[in-house]
Structure formats: C-alpha cells, structure tokens
C-alpha positions as CSV (number, residue, x, y, z in Angstrom):
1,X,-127.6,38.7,-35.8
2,X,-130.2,38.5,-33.0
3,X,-133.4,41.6,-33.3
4,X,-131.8,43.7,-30.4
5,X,-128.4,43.6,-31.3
6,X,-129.6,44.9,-35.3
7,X,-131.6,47.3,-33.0
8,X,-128.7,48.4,-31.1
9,X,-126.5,49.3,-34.4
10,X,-129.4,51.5,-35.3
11,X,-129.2,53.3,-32.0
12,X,-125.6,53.9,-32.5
13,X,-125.8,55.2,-36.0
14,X,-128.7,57.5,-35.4
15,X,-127.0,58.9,-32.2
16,X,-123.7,59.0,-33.4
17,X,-124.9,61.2,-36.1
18,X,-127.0,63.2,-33.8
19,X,-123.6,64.6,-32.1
20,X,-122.2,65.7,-35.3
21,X,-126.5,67.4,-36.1
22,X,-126.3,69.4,-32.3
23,X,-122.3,70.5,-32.7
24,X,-123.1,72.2,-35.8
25,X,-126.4,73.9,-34.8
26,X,-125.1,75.0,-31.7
27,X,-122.3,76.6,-34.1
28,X,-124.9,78.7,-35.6
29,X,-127.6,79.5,-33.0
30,X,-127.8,79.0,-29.2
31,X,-128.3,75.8,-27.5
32,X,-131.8,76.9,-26.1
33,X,-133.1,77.4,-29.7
34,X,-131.1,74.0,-31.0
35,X,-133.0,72.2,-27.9
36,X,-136.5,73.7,-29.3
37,X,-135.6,72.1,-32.4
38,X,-134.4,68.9,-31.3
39,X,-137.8,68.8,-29.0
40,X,-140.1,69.8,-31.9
41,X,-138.7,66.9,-33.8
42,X,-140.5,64.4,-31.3
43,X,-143.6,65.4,-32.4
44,X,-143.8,63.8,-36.0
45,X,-142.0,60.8,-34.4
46,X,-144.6,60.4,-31.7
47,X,-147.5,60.7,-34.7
48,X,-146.1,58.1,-36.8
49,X,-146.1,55.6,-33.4
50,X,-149.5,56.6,-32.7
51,X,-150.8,56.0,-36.3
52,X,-148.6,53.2,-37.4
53,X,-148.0,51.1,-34.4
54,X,-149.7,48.9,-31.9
55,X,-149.5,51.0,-28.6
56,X,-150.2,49.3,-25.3
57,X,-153.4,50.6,-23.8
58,X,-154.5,51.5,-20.9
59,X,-151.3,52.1,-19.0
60,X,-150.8,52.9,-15.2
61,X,-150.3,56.0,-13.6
62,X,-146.8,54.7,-12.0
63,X,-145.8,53.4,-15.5
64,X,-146.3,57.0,-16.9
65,X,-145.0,58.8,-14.7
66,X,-141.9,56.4,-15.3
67,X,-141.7,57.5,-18.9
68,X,-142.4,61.1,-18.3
69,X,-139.7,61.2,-15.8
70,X,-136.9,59.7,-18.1
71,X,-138.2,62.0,-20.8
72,X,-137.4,64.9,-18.2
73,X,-134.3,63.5,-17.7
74,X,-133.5,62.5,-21.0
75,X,-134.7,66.8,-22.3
76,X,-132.2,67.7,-19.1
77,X,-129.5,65.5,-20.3
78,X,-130.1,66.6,-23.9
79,X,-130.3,70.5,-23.4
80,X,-126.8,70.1,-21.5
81,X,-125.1,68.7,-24.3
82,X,-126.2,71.5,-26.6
83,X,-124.8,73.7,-23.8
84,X,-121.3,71.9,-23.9
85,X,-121.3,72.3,-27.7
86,X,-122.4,75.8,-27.4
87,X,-119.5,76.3,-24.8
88,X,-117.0,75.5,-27.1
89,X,-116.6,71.5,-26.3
90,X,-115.6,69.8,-29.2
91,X,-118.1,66.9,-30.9
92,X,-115.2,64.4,-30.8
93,X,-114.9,65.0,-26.8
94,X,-118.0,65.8,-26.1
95,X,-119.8,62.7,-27.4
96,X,-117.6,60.3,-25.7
97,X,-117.8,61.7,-22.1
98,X,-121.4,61.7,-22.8
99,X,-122.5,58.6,-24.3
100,X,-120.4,56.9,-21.2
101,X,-123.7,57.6,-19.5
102,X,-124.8,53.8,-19.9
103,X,-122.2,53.7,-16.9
104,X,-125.3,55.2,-14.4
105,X,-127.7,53.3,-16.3
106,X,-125.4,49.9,-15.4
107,X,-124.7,51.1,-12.0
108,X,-128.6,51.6,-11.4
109,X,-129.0,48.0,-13.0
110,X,-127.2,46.6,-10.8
111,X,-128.2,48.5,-6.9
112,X,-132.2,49.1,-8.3
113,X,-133.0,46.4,-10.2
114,X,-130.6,43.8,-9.1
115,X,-128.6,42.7,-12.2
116,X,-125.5,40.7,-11.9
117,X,-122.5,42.1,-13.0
118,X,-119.3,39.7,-13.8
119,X,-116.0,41.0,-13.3
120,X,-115.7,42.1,-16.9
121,X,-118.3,44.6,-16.9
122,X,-116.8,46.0,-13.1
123,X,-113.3,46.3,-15.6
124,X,-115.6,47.7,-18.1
125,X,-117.1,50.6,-15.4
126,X,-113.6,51.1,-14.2
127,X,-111.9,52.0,-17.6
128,X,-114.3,53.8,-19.2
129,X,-114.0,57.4,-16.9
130,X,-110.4,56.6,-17.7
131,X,-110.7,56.5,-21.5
132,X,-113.1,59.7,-20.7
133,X,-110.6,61.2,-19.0
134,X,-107.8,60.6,-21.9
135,X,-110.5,62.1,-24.5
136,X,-110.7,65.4,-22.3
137,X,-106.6,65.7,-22.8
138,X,-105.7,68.5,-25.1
C-alpha cells in the first residue's frame, strides 16, 4: 500500500469518527460551544507539530494567507455541521452530504489548477449529489 493511500485510510477513520464525536455533543450542548471545543482541540495538535516535527521555515506571506484562509473556511465549514447536528440532521445523513465536499475541491482542481479529469471521475461528480440526494430521503 503506497504512503498516501495508508494516509488516506487514516483520514477516513479519524473523520468518520469525528461525525459520530459532533452528533453527540451537539445532542448535549449547542453547536457554538461544540465548535469551541472542537477549535480548542487544535491547539495540543499544533504543539506537538511544532515540538516534534520538521516545520518549513521561513514561509511567504501568499503561502500563509493560503493556509489561514482554508482554516477559515475549513472553521466555517466545521461550525455549520455542528449547526446541522444541532438542527436535528441525523449523523448518518449528515456526514454523507457533507463529506461530498471533495466534489468543490475536484471541481476547483480541475478550472484553478488545471487537472485532468477522465470521464470516470465527470460520472463520479455526476452521481455523487444523486447518492446525496437518495441519503436526504426519509
């Protein structure tokens, strides 16, 4: 198994349980104070990469202002999930519709950094809102 794809399948186990961690706060206190949480949590996390890893110094101003923005949008992204829990969405609906977001990330791939897409992947963007859609069916 290659390094990324090992990588990948600790991504998806982490996140995966990170739905079932927000539903059940968000059960129990308000999405505002289960975002605090969530965002205090970084802070250990960004220790131990400070203390334990190589970190690539100096950096530009452009190139931080590229992380910072994707961690605003990743907070934003975040703190409306805990609002969908806290709104009564269930964590097996939920999830799904929102972990289809690598479809904007593929989408942005493709018109802003110009990655080729075969026609798999355009099949792949076409029925995932449909499987979305299917999930939402009650």
């Amino acid at each position: 198994m290659t390094h990324w794809l090992l990588l990948t399948l600790i991504a998806l186990v982490f996140w995966g349980a990170t739905g079932v961690t927000q539903k059940l706060s968000t059960n129990n206190i308000s999405a505002q104070l289960s975002f605090l949480g969530f965002s205090l949590a970084f802070i250990p996390v960004a220790i131990v990469i400070l203390v334990a890893l190589p970190v690539d110094l100096p950096v530009t101003a452009e190139v931080l202002l590229l992380g910072a923005v994707g961690g605003v949008l990743n907070g934003l992204g975040t703190l409306s999930s805990f609002a969908a829990f806290e709104a009564g969405g269930k964590a097996s609906v939920v999830v799904p519709v929102i972990y289809l977001y690598p479809l904007v990330t593929v989408l942005g791939a493709r018109f802003f950094v110009n990655e080729q897409l075969s026609p798999a992947h355009w099949l792949g963007i076409l029925l995932a809102p449909v499987a979305a859609w299917l999930l939402t069916r009650e």
